[in-house]
C-alpha positions in Angstrom: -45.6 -13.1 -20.0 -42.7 -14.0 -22.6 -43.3 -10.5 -23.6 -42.7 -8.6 -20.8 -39.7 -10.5 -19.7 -38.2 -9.9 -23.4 -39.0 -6.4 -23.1 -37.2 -6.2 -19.3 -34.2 -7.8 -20.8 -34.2 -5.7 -24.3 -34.9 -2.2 -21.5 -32.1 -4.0 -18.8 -29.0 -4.4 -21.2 -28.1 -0.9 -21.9 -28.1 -0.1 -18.0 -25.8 -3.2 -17.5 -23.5 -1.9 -20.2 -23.5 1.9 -19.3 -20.1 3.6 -19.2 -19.6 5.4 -15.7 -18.7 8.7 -16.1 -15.6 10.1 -14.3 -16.0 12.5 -11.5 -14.4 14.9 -9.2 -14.7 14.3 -5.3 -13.0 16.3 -2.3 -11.4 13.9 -0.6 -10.3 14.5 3.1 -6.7 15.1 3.7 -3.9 16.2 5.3 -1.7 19.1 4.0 0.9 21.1 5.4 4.2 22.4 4.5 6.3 19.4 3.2 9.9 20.1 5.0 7.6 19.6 8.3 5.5 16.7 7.3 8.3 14.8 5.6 10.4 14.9 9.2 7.6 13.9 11.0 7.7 10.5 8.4 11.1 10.1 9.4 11.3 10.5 12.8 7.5 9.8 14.2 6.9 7.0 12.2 10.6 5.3 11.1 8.9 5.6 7.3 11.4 5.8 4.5 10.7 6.9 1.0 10.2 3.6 -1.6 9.1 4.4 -4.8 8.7 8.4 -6.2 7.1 9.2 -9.5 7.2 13.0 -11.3 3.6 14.1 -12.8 2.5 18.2 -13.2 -1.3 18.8 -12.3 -3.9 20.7 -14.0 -2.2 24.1 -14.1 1.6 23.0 -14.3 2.8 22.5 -11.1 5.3 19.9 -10.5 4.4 17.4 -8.3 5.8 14.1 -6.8 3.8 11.2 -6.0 5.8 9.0 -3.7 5.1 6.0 -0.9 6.7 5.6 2.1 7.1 3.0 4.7 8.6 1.4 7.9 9.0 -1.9 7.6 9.3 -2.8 11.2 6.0 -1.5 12.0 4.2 -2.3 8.6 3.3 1.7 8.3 3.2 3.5 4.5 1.9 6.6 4.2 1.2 7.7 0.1 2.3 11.6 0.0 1.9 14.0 -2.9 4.3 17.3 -2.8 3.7 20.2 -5.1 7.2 22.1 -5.8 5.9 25.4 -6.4 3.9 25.6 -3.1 6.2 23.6 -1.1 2.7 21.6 0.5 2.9 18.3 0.5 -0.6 16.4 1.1 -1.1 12.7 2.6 -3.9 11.1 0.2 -3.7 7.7 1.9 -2.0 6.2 4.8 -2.5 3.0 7.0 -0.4 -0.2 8.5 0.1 -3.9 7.7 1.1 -3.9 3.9 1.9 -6.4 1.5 4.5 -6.2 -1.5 3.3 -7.5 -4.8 6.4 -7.9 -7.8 6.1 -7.3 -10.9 4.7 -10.8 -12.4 3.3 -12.0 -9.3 -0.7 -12.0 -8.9 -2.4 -11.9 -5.9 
């Protein structure tokens, strides 16, 4: 018996310890040209623009990552706008957020 439960734990630990391996996934999102979608922010939800950050994808487009939010009504909405396409695509929205600071832990 001590046997087989040495030999589970000995065949067990490299499972446990496995690296998972990244991955692509379609996510479901909403795109559309960005002069439209960033009006309705403004003026459908009262969100204002927070916090922007620059990156470039895969083949060089410049994109901006940036959050928005209406404070009043506890809406943010997470947009990504690619320049040369002028689409910008809502990866994550949703209400009742909390801000964290730098320092602070949850």
């Amino acid at each position: 018996m001590r046997f087989i439960i040495s030999l589970l734990a000995v065949l067990l630990v490299p499972v446990s310890n496995a690296e998972v391996q990244p991955y692509e996934v379609e996510l479901p999102m909403i795109c559309g040209d960005s002069t439209n979608l960033v009006k309705g922010l403004r003026e459908k939800y009262g969100e204002e623009i927070i916090m922007m950050s620059e990156g470039v994808n895969s083949i060089g487009d410049q994109l901006y990552h940036s959050l928005w939010i209406n404070p009043d009504s506890q809406t943010w909405t997470f947009v990504v706008v690619n320049k040369q396409k002028e689409t910008l695509c809502v990866m994550a929205s949703g209400d009742n957020f909390t801000f964290f600071f730098p320092g602070n832990s949850i």
